[in-house]
N, CA and C of each residue as an Amber inpcrd file, in Angstrom:
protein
   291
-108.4780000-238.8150000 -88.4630000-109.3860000-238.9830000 -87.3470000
-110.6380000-239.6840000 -87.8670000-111.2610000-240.2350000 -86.7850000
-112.3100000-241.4980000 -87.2630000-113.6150000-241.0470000 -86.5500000
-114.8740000-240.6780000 -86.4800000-115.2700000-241.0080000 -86.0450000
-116.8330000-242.0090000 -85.7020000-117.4270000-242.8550000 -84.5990000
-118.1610000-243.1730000 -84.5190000-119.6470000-242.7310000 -84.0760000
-121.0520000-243.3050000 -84.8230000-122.1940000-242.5130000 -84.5130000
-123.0480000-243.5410000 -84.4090000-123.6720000-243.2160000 -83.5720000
-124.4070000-244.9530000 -82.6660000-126.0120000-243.6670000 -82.4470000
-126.8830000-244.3660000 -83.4450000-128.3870000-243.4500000 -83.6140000
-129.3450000-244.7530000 -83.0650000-130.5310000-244.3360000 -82.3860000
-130.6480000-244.9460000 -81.6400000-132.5070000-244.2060000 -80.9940000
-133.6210000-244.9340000 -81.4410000-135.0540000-244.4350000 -80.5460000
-135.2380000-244.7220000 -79.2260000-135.7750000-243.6570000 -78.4880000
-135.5490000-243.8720000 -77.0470000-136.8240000-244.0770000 -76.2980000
-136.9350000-244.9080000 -75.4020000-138.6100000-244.7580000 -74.6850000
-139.3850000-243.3970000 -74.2370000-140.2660000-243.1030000 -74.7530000
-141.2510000-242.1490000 -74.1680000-140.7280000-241.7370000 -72.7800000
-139.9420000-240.6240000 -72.4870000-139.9420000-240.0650000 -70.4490000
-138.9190000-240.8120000 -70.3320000-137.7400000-241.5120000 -71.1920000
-136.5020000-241.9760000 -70.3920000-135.5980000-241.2770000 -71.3460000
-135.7150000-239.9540000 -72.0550000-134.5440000-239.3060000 -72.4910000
-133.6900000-238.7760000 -71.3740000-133.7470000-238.4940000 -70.5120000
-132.8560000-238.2330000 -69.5380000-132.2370000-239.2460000 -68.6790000
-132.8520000-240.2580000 -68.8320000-132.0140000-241.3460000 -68.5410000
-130.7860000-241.8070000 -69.0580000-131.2470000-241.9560000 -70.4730000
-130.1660000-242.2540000 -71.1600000-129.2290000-241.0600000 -71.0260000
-129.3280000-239.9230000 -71.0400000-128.0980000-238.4990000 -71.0740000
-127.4410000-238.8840000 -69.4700000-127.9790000-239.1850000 -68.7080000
-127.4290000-239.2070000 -67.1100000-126.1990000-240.7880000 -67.9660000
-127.0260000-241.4550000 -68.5470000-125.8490000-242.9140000 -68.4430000
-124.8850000-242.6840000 -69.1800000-125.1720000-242.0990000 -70.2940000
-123.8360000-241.0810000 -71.0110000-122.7320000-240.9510000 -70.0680000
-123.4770000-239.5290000 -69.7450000-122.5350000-238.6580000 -68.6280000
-122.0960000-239.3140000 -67.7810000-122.3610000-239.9780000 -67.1630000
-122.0900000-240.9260000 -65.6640000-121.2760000-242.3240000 -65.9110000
-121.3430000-242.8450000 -66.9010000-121.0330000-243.7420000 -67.4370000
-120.0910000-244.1460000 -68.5330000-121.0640000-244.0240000 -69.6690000
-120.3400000-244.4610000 -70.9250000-119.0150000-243.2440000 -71.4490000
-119.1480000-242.5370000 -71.4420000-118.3190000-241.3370000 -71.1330000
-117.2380000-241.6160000 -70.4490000-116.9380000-241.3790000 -69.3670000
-115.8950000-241.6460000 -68.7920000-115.0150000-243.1560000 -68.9860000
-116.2060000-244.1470000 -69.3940000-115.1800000-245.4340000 -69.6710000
-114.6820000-245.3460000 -71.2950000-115.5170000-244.6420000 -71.5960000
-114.5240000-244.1710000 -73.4060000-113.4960000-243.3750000 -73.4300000
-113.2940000-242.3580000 -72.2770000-111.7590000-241.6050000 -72.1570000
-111.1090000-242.8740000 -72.0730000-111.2170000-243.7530000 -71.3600000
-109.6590000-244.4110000 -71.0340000-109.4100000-245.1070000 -72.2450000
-110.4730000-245.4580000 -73.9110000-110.2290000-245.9380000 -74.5350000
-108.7770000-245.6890000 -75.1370000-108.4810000-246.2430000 -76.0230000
-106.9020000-245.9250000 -76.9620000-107.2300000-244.7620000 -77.7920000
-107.2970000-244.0600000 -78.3040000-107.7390000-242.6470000 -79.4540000
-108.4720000-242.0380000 -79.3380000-109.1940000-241.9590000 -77.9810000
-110.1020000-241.4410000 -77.8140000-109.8820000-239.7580000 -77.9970000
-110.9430000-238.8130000 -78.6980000-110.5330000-237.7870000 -78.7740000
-111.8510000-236.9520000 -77.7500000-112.8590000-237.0940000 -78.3480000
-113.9350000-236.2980000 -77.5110000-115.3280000-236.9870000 -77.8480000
-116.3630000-236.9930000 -77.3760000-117.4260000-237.6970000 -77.5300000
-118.7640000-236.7320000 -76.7540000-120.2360000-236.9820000 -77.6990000
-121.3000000-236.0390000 -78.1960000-122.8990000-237.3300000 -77.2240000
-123.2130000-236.3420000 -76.8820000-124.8070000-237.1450000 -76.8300000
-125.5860000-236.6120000 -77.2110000-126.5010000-236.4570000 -78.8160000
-127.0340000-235.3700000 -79.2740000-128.5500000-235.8830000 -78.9250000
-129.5450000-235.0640000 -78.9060000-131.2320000-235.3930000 -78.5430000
-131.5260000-234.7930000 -79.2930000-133.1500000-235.3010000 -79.8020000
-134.0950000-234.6140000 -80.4100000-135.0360000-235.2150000 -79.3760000
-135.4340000-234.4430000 -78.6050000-136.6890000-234.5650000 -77.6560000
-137.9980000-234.7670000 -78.2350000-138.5880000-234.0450000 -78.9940000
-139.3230000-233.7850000 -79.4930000-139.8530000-235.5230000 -80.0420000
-139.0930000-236.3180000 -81.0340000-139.1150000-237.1590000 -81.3110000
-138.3390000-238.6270000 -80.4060000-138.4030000-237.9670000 -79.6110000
-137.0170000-238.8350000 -78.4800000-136.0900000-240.3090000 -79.3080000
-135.4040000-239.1710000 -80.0780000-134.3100000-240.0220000 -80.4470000
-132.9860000-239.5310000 -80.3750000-132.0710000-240.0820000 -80.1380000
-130.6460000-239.8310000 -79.6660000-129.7310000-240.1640000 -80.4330000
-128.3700000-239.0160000 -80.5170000-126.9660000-240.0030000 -81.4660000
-125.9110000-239.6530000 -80.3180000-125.1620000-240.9710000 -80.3590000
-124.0770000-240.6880000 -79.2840000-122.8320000-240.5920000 -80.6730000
-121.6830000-239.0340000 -80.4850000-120.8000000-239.5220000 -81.8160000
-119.6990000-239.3440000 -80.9400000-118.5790000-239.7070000 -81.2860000
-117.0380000-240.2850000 -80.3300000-116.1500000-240.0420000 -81.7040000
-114.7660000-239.1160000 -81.3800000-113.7700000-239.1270000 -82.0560000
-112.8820000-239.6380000 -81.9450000-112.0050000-240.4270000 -82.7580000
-110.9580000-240.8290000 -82.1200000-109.8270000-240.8970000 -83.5050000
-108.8420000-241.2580000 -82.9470000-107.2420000-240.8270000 -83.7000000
-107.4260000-241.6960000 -85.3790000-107.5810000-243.3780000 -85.2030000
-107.3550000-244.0740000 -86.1600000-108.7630000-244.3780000 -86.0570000
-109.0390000-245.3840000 -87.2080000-110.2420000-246.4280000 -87.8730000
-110.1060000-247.9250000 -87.1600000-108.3340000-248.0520000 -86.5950000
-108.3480000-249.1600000 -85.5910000-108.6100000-248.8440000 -84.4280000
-108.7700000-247.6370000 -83.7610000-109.0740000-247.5240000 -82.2050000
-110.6810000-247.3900000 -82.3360000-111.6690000-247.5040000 -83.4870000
-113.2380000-247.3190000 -83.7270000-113.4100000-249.0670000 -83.6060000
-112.4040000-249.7380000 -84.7580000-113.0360000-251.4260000 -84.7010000
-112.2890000-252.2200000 -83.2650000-111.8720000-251.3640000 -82.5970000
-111.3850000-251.9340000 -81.4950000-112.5940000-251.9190000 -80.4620000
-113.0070000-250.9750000 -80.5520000-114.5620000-250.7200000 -79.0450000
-115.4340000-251.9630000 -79.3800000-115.0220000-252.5540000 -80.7070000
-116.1100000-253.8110000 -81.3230000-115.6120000-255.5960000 -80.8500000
-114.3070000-254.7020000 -81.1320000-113.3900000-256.3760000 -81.1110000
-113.4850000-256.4650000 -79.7680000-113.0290000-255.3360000 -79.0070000
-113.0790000-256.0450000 -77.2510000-113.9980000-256.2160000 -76.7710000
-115.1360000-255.6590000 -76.7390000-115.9730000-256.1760000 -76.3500000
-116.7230000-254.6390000 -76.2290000-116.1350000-253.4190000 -76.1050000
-116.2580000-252.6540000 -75.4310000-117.8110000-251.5680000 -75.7890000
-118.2940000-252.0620000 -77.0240000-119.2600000-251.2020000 -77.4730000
-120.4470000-252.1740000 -76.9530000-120.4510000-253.3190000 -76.9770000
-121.2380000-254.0060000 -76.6870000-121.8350000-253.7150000 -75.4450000
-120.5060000-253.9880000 -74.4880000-121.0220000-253.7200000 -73.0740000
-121.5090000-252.0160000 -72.9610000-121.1090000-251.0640000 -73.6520000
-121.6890000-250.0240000 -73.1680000-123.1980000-249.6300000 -73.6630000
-123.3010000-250.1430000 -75.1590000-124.9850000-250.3210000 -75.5440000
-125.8100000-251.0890000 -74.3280000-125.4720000-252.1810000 -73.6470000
-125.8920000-252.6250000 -72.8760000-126.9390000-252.0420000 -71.5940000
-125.5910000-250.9070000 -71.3050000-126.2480000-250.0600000 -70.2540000
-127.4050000-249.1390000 -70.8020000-127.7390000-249.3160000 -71.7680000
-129.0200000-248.6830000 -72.5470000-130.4300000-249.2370000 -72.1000000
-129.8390000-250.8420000 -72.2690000-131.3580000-252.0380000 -72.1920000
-132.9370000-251.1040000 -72.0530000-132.2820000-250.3460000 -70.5380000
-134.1160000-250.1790000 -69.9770000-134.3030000-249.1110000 -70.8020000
-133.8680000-248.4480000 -71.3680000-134.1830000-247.1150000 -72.2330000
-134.0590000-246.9220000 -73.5810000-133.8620000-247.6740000 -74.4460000
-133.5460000-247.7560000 -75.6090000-134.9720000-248.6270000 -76.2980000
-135.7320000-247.9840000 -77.3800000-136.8090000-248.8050000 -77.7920000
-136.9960000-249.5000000 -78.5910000-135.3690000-249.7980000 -79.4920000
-134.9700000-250.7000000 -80.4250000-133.5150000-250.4060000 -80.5560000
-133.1240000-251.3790000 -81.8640000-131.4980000-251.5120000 -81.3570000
-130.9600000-250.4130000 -82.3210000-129.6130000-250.1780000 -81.6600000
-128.9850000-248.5440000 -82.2510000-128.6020000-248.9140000 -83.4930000
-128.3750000-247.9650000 -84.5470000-127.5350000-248.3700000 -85.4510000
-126.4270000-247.3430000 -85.5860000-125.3390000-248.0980000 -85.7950000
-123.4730000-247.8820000 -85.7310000-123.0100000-247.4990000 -87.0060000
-122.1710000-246.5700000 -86.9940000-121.6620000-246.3190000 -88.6430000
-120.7800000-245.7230000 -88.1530000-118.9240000-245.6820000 -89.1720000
-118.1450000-245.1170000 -88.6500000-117.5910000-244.3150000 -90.0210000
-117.2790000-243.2710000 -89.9510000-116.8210000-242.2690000 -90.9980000
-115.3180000-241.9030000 -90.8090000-115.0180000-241.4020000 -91.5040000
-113.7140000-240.5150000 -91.8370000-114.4150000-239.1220000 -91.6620000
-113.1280000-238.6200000 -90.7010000-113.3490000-236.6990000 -90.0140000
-112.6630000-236.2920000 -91.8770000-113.1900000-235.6730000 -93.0000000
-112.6350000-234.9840000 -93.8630000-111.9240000-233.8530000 -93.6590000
-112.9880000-233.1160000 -92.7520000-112.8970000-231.4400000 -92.8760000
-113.1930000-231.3490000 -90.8630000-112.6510000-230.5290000 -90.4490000
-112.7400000-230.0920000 -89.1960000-112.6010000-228.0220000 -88.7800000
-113.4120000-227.6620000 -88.2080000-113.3260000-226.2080000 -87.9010000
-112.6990000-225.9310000 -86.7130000
């Protein structure tokens, strides 16, 4: 299992924006991805910064959200709320509870 972590500073008073576009949004168009296993929108309010992390089966269903297009367009829906650009890193699941 693979998964991806997209960290990311958020504008002052639009942390809940971004959690509604999650939920409402980016979320549901990542189930229909290929490996998709389960996917996280974590906050630190306090500092309003956000990690979105997404599991999925292989390391090709992670460089696939890249190749199609598909991570692109969903960072996208960030634009008005995001206060610089995210940064992406994808790991190997070692250990799981």
């Amino acid at each position: 299992m693979f998964a991806q972590s997209v960290r990311v500073q958020i504008q002052p008073g639009k942390l809940d924006d971004a959690v509604r576009i999650f939920t409402e949004s980016v979320l549901p168009a990542a189930r229909q991805q290929p490996g998709f296993r389960d996917g996280y929108f974590l906050v630190d309010r306090e500092n309003n910064r956000a990690m979105g992390l997404a599991l999925y089966e292989t390391k090709a269903d992670v460089e696939a959200l890249v190749n199609s297009g598909f991570y692109q367009e969903n960072v996208a829906k960030f634009a008005a709320v995001f206060a610089g650009p995210p940064e992406r890193e994808v790991y190997e699941v070692a250990a799981q509870a």
